[in-house]
C-alpha positions as CSV (number, residue, x, y, z in Angstrom):
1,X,50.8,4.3,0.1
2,X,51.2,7.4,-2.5
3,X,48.1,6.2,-4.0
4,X,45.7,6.3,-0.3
5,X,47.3,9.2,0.8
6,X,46.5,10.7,-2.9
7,X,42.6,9.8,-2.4
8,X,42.5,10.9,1.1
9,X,43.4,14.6,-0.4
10,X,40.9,14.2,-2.7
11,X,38.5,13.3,-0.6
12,X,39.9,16.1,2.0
13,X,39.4,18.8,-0.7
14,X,35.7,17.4,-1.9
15,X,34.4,17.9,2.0
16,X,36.3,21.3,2.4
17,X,34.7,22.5,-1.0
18,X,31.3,21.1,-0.2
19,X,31.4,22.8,3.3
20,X,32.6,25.8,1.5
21,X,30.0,25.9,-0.6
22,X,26.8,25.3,1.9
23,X,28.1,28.1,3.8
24,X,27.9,30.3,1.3
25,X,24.5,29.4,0.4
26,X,23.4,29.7,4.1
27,X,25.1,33.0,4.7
28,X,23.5,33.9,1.3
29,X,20.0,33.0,2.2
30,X,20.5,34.5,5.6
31,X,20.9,37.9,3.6
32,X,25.0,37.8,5.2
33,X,25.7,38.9,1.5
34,X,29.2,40.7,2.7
35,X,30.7,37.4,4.5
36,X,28.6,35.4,1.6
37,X,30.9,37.5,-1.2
38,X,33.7,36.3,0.0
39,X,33.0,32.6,-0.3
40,X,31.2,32.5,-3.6
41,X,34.3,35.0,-4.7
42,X,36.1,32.0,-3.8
43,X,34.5,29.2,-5.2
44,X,34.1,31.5,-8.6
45,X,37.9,31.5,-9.1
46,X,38.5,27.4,-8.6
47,X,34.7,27.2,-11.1
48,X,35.1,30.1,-13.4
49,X,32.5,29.1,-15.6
50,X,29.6,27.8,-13.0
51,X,26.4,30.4,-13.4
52,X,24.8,29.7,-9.9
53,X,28.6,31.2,-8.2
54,X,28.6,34.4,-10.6
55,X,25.0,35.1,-10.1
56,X,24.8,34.9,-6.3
57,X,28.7,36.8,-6.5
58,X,26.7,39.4,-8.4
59,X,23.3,39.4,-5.9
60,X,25.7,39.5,-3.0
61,X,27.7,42.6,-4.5
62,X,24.5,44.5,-5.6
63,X,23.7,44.7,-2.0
64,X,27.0,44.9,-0.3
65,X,29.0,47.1,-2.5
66,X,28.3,50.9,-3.2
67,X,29.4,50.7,-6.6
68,X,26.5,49.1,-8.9
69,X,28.4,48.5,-12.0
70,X,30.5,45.6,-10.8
71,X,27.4,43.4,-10.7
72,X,26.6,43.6,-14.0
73,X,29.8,42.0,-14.9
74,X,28.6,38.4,-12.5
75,X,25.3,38.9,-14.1
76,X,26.0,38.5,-17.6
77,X,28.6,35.8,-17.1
78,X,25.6,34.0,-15.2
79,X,24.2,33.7,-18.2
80,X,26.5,32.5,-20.6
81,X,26.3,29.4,-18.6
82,X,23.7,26.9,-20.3
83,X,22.9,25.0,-17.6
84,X,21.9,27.9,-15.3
85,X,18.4,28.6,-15.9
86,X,17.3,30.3,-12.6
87,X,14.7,32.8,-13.7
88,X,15.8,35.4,-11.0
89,X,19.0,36.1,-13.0
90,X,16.7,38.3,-15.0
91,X,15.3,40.2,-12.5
92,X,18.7,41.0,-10.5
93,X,20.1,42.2,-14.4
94,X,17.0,44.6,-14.6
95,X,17.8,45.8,-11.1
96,X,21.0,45.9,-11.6
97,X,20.3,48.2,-15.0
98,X,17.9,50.1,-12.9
99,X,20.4,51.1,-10.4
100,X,22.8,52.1,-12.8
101,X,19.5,54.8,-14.3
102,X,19.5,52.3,-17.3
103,X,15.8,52.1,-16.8
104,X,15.9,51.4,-21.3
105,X,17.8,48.5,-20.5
106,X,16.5,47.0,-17.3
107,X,12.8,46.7,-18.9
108,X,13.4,44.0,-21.1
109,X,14.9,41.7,-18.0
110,X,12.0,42.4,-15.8
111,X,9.7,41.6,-18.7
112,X,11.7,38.3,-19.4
113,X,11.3,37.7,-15.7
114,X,7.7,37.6,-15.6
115,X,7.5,34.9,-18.8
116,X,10.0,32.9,-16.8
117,X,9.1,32.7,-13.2
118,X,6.4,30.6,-11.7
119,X,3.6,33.2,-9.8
120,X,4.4,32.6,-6.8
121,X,8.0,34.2,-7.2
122,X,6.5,36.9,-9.0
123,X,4.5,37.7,-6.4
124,X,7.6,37.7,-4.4
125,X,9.5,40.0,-6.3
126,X,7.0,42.2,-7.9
127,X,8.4,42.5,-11.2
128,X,5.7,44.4,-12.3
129,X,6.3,47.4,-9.4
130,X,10.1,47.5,-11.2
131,X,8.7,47.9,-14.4
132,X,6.7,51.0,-13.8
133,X,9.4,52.3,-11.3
134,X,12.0,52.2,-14.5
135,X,9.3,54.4,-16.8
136,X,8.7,56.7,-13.7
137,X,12.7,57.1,-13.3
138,X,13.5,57.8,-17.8
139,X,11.2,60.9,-17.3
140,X,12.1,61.7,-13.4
141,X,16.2,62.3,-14.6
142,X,15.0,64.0,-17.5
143,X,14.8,67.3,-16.1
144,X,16.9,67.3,-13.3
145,X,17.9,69.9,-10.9
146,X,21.4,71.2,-9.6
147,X,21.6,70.7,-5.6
148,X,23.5,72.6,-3.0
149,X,25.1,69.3,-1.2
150,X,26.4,71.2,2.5
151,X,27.7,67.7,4.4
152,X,27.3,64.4,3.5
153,X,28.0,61.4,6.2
154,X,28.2,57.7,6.3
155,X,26.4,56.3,9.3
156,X,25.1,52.9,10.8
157,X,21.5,52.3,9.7
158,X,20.6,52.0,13.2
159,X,21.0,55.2,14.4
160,X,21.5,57.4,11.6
161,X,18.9,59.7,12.6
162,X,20.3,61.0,15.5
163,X,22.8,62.7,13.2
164,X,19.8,65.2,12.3
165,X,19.4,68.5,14.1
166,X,16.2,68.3,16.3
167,X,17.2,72.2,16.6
168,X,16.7,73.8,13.2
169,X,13.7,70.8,13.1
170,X,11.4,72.3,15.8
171,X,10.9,68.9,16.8
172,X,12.8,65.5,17.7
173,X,13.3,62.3,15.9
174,X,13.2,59.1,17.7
175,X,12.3,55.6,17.2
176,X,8.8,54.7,17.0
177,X,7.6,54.0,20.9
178,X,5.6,51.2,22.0
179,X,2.6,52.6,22.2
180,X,2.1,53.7,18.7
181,X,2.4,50.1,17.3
182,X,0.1,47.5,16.4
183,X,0.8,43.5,17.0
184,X,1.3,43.6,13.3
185,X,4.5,46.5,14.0
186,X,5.5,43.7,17.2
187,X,5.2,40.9,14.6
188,X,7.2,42.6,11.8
189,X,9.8,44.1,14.3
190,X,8.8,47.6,13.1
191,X,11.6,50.2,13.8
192,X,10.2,53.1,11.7
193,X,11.3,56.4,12.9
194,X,8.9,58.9,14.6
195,X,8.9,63.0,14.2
196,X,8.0,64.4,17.2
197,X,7.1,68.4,17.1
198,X,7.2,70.7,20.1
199,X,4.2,72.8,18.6
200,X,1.9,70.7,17.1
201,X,-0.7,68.3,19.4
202,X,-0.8,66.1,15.9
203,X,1.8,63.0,15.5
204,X,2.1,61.1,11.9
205,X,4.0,58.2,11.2
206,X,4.0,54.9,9.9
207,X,2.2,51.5,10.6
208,X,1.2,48.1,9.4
209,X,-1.9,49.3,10.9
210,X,-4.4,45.9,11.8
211,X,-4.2,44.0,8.5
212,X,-0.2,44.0,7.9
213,X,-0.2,44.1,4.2
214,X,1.7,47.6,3.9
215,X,3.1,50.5,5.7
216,X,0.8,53.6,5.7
217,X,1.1,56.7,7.3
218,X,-1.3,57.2,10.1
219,X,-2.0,60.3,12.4
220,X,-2.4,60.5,15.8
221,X,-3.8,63.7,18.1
222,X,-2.7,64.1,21.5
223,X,-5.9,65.1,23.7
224,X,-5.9,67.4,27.1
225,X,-4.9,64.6,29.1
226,X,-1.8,63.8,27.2
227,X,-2.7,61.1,26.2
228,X,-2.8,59.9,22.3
229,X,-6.2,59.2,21.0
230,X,-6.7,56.1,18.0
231,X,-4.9,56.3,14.8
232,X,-6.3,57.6,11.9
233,X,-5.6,56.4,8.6
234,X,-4.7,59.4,6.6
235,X,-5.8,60.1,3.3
236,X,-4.9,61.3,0.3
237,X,-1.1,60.3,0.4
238,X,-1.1,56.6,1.5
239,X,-1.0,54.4,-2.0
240,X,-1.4,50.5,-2.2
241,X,2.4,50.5,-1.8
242,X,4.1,51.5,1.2
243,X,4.4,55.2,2.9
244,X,7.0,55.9,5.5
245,X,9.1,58.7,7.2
246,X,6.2,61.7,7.4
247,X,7.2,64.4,8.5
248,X,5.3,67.6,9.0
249,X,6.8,70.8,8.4
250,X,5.9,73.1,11.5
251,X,3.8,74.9,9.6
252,X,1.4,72.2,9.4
253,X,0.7,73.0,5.6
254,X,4.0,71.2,4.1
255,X,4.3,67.2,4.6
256,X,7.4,65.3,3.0
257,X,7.3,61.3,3.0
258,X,8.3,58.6,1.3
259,X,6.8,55.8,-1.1
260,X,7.5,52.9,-2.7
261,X,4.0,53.9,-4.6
262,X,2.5,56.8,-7.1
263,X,5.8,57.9,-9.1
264,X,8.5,56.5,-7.6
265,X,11.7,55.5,-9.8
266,X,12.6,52.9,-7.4
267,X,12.5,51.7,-3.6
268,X,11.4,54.9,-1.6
269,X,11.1,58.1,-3.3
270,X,10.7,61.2,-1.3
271,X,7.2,63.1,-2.2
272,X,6.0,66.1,-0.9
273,X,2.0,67.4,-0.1
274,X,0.2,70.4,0.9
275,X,-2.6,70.7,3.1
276,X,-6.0,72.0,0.8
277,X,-7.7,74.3,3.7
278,X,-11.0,74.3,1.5
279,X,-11.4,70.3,1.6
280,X,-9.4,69.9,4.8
281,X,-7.4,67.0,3.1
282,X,-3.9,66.4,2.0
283,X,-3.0,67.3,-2.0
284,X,-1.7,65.0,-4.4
285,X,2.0,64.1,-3.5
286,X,4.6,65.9,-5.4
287,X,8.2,63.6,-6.2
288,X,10.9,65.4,-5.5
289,X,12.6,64.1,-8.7
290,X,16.0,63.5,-9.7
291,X,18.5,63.8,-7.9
292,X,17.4,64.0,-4.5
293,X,15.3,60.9,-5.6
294,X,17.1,57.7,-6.6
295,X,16.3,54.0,-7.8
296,X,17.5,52.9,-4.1
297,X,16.1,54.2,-1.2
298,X,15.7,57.7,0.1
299,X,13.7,58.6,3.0
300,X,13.9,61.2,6.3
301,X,13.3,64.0,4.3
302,X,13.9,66.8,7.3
303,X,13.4,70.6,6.8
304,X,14.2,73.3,8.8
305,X,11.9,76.1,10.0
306,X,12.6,77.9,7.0
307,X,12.1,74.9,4.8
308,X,15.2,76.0,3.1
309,X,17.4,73.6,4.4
310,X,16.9,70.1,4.4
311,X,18.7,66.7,5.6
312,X,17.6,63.3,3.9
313,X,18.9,59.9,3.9
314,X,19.6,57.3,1.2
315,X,21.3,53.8,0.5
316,X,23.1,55.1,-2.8
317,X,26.9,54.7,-3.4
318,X,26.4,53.1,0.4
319,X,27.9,50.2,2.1
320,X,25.9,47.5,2.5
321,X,24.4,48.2,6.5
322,X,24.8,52.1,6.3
323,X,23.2,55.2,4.5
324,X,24.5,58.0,3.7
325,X,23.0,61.2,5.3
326,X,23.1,64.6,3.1
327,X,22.3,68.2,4.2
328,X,21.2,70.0,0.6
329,X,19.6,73.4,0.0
330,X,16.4,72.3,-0.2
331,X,14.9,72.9,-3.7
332,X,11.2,72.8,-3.1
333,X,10.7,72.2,-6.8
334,X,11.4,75.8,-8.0
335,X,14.8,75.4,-9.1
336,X,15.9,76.0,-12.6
337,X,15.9,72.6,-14.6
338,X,17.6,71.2,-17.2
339,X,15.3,69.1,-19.5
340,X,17.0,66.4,-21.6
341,X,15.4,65.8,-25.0
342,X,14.6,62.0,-24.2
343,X,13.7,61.7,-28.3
344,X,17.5,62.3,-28.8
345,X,18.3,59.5,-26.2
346,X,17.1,57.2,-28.0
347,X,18.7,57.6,-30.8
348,X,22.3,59.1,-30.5
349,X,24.1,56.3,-28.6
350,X,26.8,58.5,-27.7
351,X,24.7,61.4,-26.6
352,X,22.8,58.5,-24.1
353,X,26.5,57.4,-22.5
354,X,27.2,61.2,-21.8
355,X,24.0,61.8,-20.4
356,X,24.1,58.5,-18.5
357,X,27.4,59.5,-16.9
358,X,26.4,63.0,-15.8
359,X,23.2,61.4,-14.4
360,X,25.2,58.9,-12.6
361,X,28.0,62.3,-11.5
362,X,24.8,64.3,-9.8
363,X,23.4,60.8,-8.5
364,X,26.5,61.3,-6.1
365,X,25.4,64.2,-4.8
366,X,28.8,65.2,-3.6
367,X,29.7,68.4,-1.4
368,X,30.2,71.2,-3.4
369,X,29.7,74.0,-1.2
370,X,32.5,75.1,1.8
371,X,30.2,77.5,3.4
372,X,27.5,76.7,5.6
373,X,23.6,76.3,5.1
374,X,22.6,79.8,7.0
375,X,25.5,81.7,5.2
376,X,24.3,80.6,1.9
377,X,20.4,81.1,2.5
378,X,19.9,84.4,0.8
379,X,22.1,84.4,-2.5
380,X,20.7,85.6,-5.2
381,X,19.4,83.2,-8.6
382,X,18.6,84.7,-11.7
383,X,16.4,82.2,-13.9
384,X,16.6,83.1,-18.2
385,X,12.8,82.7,-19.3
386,X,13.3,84.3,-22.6
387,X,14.9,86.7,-24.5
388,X,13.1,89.8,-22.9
389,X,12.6,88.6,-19.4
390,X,14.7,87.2,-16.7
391,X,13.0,86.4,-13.2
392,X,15.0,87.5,-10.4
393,X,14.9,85.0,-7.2
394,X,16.7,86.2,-3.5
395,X,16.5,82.8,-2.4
396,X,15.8,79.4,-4.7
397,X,14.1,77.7,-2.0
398,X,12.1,80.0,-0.2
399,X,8.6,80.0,-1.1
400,X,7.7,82.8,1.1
401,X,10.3,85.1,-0.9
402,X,8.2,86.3,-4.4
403,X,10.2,86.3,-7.9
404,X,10.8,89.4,-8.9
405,X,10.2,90.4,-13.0
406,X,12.7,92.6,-14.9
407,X,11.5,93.3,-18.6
408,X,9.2,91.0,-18.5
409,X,6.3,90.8,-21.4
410,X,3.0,90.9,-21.4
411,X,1.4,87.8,-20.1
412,X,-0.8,86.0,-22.4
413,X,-3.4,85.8,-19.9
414,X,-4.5,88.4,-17.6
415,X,-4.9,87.2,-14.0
416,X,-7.0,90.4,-12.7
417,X,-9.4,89.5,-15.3
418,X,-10.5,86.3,-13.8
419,X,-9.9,87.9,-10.2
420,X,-12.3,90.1,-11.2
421,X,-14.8,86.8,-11.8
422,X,-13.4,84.2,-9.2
423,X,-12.0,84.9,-6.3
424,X,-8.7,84.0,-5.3
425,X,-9.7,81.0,-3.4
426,X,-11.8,79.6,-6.5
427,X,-9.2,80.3,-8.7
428,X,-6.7,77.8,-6.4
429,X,-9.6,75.2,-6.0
430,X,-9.8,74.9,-9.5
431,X,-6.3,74.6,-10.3
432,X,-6.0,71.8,-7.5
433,X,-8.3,69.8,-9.5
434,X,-6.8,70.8,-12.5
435,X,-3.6,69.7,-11.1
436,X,-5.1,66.3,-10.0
437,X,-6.8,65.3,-13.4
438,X,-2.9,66.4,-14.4
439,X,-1.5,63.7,-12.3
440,X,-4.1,61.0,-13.4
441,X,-3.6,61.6,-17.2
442,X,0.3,61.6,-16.6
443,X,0.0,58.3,-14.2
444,X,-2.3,56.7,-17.2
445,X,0.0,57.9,-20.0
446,X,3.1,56.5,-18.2
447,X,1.0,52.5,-18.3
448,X,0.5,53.3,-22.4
449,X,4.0,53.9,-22.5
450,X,4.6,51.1,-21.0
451,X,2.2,48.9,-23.3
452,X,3.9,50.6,-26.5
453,X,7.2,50.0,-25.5
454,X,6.9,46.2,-25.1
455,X,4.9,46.4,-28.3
456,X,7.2,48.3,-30.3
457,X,10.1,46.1,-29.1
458,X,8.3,43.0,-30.1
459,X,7.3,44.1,-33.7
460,X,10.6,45.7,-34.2
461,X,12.4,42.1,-33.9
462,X,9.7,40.5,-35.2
463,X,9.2,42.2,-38.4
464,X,12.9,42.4,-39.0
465,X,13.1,38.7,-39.1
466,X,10.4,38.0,-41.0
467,X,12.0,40.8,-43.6
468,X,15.4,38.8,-43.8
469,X,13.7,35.8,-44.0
470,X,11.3,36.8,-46.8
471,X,14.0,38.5,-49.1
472,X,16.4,35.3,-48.6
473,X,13.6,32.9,-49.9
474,X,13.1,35.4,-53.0
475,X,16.5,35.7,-53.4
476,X,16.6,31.9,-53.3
477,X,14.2,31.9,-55.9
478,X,15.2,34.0,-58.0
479,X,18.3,31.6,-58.0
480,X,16.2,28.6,-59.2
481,X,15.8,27.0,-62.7
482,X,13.5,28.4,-64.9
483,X,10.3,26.1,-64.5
484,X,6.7,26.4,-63.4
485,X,7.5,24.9,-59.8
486,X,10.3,28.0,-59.7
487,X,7.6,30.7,-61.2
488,X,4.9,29.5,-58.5
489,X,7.7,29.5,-55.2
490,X,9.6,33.6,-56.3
491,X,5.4,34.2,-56.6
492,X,4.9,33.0,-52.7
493,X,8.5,34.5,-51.7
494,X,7.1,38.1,-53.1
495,X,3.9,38.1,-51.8
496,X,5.6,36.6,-48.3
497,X,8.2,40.0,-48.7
498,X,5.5,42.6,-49.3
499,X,3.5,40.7,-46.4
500,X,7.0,41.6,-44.2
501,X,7.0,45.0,-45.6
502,X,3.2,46.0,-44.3
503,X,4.1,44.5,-41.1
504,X,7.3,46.7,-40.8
505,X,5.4,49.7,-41.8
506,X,3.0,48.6,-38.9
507,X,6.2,48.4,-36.6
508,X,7.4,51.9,-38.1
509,X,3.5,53.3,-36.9
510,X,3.4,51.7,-33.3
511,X,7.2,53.5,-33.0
512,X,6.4,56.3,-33.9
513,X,2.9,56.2,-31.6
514,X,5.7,55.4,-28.7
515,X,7.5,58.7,-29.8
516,X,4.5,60.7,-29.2
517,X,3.5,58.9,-26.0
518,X,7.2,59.8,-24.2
519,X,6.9,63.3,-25.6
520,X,3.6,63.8,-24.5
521,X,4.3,62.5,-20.6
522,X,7.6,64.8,-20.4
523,X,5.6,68.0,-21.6
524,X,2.8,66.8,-18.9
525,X,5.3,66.1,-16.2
526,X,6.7,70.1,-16.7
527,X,2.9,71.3,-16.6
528,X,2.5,69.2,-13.2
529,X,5.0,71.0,-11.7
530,X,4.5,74.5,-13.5
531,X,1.1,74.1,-12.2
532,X,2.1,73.5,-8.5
533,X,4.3,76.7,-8.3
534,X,1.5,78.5,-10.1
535,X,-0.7,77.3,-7.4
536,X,1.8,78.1,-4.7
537,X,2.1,81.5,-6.0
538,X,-1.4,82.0,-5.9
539,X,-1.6,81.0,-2.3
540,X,1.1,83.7,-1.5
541,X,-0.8,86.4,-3.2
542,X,-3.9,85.4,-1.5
543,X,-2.6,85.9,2.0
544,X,0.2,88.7,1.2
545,X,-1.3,91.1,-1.0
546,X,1.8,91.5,-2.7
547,X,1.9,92.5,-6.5
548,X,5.0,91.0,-6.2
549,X,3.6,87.8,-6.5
550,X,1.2,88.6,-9.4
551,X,4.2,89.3,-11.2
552,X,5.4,85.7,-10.4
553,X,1.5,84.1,-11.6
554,X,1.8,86.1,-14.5
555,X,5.7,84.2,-15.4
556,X,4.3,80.6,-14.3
557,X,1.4,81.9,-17.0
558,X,3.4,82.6,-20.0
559,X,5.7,78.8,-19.2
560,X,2.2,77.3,-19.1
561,X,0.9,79.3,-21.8
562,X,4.5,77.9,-24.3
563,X,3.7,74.6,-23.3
564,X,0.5,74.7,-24.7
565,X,1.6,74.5,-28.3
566,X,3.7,71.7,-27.5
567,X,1.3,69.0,-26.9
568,X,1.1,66.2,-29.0
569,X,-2.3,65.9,-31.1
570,X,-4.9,63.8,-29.7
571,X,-5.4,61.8,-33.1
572,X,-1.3,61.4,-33.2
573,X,-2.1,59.6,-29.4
574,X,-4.3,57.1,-30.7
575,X,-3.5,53.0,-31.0
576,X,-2.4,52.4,-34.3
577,X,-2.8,48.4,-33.5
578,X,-4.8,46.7,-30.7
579,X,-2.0,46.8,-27.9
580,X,-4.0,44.2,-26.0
581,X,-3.8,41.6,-28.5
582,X,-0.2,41.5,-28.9
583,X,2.3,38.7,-28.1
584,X,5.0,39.7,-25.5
585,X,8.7,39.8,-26.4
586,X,11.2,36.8,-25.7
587,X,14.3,37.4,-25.0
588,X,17.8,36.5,-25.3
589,X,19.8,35.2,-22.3
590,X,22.0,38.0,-22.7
């Protein structure tokens, strides 16, 4: 009797664990990951030591929980289990990494990823996208700017946007209406949000236009009759990843948006573009950087008719369903920056966890200001450019308000000398394009970088191994008997050391090439955006006729003019080894 009623329990407890268990998996692969924690928190505790439970524990917290460190913790023990071998436990450590702004440390898994996983899952998860958002986001947080946070707000992701004001806007948001989408948008259940002006006969937004392989962002013109003519494809800020939430400053000269593509450090980053009257196209986008840009998503990017204050949204430190809705003095890219010496990073460990934690602080992006946005729109902001200058600013944001020069020295290069050759609307052509070939050579340095890194980390281990390997055998050699058999192995052991030492020296070179590469990109990525304000500036002076704003060309001048001597050498660029020819790393499973 004890003994059936003791197998019946068993057999009781087998069903209710099995049941258990495929509900967690179902909820898991209906993306239910808050009811799906729950079950596989369960099942963890009674199987502390099973893999598959802390991994999907770990996916399920990663995009429930707001707090991004906890995952790590399920990852790692995933993999101290032998018998999980689920390639995607890489990738979710390198996101994981990623969303912590550990881009160093979430490389390697996405790398490891792509030896592990069969194409098709790679073309599922797109490691390689994750790889080039992690380089993007090591030089987008290191120069970061202080933000003015005003309110901050946790809302539904359904109708978040309806927190926005369509009053300071000059327009309305709404969802996007039926007659905007294609069967593609009906197919894909497409509920993109719309911006709606009062002025402007002109409507952008975003579509899976025809074909359905990515969102782009499209325009629209409303003709006499009301009625909205075809969309347009629009060019010049569409990428082959996907664009969303345009939104066109009333103006009409200022569009933000964001993209998975260009720059981004991660999901959707929020760019910004200007309208080129002399081509009658949109400029290269502009990130917004660090930290109004994060490796989640942040989108909405709303200014007011001032373009001084803004509203965005973003799924950072949010609840898994909601996004968190800011109000921020909107920088525009012209406040003062603090530039992290990235060189430093990488070697001071303790200097990296300090950095890492403020990063992580501003990430927040926490109120710190009990007045409200109007009040605070015309303090004043002094910016230190040398020792003998200071550049005096009566609003951060407002591009329509000129710096103003005290002391300042003389520039290094005389504007009214080549207005007195070009006019003012050459002058800003040819800094567009200089600011595009900028953008190219920064975009193209960023995939060296890339190639160097994994090369550098490869060698590194490589060569070290070979080295302790080649001085044990001499070392064992030297340990031998006299005899010609001994003389002829300590010969081989030598000549198999000084072969290690070449190839460490090699390692040292390709290092030291990786060095130069990061430097290079960070002085680049302050000259793109030195170069944008200096274009800016120029604009204002074209249509103000204010010396004013010669004074502030002349500053942006004398920045460009510093970071001229602080360019790294062409022949200090070049390949010391064929990067194409090298094996990629493999890694540990830790």
């Amino acid at each position: 009797m004890l003994y059936t009623f003791f197998c019946s329990f068993t057999l009781r407890a087998q069903n209710d664990f099995e049941t258990t268990e495929t509900e967690a998996l179902n909820l898991f692969k209906a993306q239910d990951y808050v009811k799906s924690q729950q079950l596989y928190s369960l099942l963890l505790s009674q199987f502390p030591k099973k893999g598959e439970y802390a991994f999907r524990l770990g996916v399920c917290m990663l995009y429930s929980e707001a707090d991004k460190k906890k995952p790590l913790n399920y990852f790692k023990r995933a993999s101290t289990d032998p018998e999980f071998k689920n390639p995607e436990l890489y990738f979710y450590l390198g996101r994981a990494y990623q969303l912590n702004y550990r881009f160093d440390e979430a490389i390697p898994y996405f790398v490891e990823f792509k030896q592990r996983a069969k194409k098709a899952l790679q073309r599922e998860f797109k490691p390689d996208d994750f790889i080039a958002a992690s380089l993007h986001g090591k030089y987008l947080i290191s120069s970061s700017a202080e933000l003015d946070v005003f309110s901050r707000k946790e809302l539904q992701l359904e109708d978040y946007f309806r927190s926005y004001s369509s009053e300071s806007m000059g327009g309305k948001l709404l969802s996007k209406p039926e007659d905007f989408k294609t069967k593609t948008d009906r197919k894909r259940r497409d509920k993109s949000v719309v911006y709606l002006p009062k002025q402007s006969t002109r409507v952008y937004f975003s579509s899976y236009g025809d074909e359905g392989l990515q969102r782009d962002i499209y325009v629209s013109e409303r003709g006499k009759d009301g009625i909205f003519g075809k969309a347009q494809l629009v060019k010049g800020i569409n990428s082959p990843q996907d664009e969303d939430f345009p939104f066109l400053h009333p103006n009409g000269k200022r569009m933000y948006f964001s993209s998975k593509g260009f720059n981004s450090m991660g999901g959707y980053d929020i760019f910004v573009s200007t309208w080129n009257e002399n081509t009658s196209t949109w400029n290269a986008p502009q990130n917004l950087e660090f930290p109004i840009n994060s490796p989640d998503d942040d989108f909405l990017f709303v200014t007011d008719s001032t373009d001084q204050v803004a509203t965005f949204s973003t799924t950072r430190m949010s609840a898994f369903g909601k996004v968190t809705v800011l109000t921020i003095n909107n920088p525009n890219a012209f406040t003062t920056k603090d530039t992290i010496a990235l060189a430093k990073l990488q070697t001071d460990a303790q200097a990296r966890e300090e950095f890492l934690a403020q990063v992580l602080t501003k990430a927040e992006l926490n109120v710190n200001h009990n007045v409200s946005a109007t009040e605070d729109s015309s303090r004043i902001n002094t910016t230190v450019l040398s020792n003998t200058e200071i550049a005096v600013n009566s609003s951060t944001t407002n591009p329509d308000k000129p710096i103003t020069i005290k002391s300042v020295k003389t520039p290094t290069t005389n504007i009214k000398n080549e207005l007195s050759t070009f006019s003012n609307s050459e002058i800003i052509l040819m800094e567009r394009q200089e600011l595009n070939e900028l953008n190219e050579n920064y975009n193209d340095l960023l995939k060296q970088i890339a190639d160097a890194q994994l090369v550098s980390d490869n060698l590194s281990r490589e060569t070290q191994e070979m080295l302790s390997l080649a001085r044990k055998e001499v070392m064992h050699a030297e340990a031998m008997e006299p005899s010609s058999n001994q003389k002829t192995q300590l010969n081989e052991a030598q000549m198999a050391l000084q072969d290690a030492q070449a190839d460490s020296l090699t390692a040292l070179r390709v290092l030291t090439h990786l060095q130069n590469l990061q430097h290079e990109a960070k002085i680049l990525n302050q000259e793109r955006a030195l170069n944008q304000r200096y274009i800016t500036f120029l604009e204002q002076a074209q249509t103000k006729k204010s010396s004013a704003w010669m004074d502030s060309v002349r500053v942006v001048e004398d920045q460009l003019a510093a970071l001229e001597n602080q360019h790294v050498k062409k022949s200090e660029l070049a390949n010391p080894i064929a990067l194409q020819s090298t094996t990629l790393p493999v890694l540990n499973n830790t």
